[in-house]
C-alpha positions as CSV (number, residue, x, y, z in Angstrom):
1,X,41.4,-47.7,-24.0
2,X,38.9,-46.9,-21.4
3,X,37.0,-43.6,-21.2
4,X,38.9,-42.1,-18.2
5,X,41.4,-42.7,-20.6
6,X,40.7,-40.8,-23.5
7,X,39.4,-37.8,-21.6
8,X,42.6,-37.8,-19.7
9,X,44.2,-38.0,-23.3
10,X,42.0,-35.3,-24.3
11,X,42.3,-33.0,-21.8
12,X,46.2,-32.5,-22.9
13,X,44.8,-31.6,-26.4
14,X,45.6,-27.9,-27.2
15,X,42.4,-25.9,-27.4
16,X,41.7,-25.8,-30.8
17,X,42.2,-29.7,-31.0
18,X,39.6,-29.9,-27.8
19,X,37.3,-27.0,-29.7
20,X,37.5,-29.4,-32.6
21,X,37.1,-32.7,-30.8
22,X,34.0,-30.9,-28.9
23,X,32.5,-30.1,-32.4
24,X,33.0,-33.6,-33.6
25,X,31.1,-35.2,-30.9
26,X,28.6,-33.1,-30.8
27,X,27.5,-33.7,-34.6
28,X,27.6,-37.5,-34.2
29,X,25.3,-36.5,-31.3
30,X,22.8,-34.4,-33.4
31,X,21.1,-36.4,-35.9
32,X,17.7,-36.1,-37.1
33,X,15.5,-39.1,-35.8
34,X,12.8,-39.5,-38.0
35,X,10.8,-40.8,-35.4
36,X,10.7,-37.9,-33.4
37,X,10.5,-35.4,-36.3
38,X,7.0,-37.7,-37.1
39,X,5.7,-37.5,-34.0
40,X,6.4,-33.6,-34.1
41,X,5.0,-33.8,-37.7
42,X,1.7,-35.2,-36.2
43,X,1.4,-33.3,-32.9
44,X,1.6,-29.6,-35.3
45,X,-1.0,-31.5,-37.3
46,X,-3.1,-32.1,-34.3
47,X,-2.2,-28.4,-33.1
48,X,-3.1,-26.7,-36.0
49,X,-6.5,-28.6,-36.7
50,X,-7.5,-27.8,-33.3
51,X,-6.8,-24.1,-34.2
52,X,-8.4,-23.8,-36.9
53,X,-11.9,-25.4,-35.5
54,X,-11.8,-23.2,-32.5
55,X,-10.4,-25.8,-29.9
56,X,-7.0,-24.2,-29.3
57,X,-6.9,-20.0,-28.8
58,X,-2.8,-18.6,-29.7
59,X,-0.9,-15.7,-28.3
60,X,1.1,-13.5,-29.7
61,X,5.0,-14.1,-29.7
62,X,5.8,-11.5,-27.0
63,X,2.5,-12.7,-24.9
64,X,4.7,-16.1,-24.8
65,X,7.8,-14.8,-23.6
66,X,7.0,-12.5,-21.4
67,X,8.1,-13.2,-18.5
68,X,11.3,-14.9,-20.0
């Protein structure tokens, strides 16, 4: 079955079944990669060292978002 397929299949779903397939896809789309949470790991590292030694000034929360 191609792809154009199963979304045409899909899109006659009710929309609970579509909530439901939506969900499903999205959690076999959000795993953890431990590669990126190490190199997040070792940039806070870096981040927080810098911090502490002077290199690196912080704002306040509300500072940051602003102008959000």
């Amino acid at each position: 079955m191609s792809t154009a397929e199963i979304i045409e299949r899909a899109l006659h779903l009710t929309a609970s079944e579509r909530y439901a397939l939506i969900e499903l896809l999205h959690q076999s789309l959000d795993k953890p990669d431990p590669a990126v949470d190490r190199v997040w790991q070792e940039e806070a590292l870096r981040r927080l060292q810098a911090y502490d030694e002077g290199r690196l000034e912080c704002v306040s929360m509300e500072e940051a978002f602003k102008d959000l």
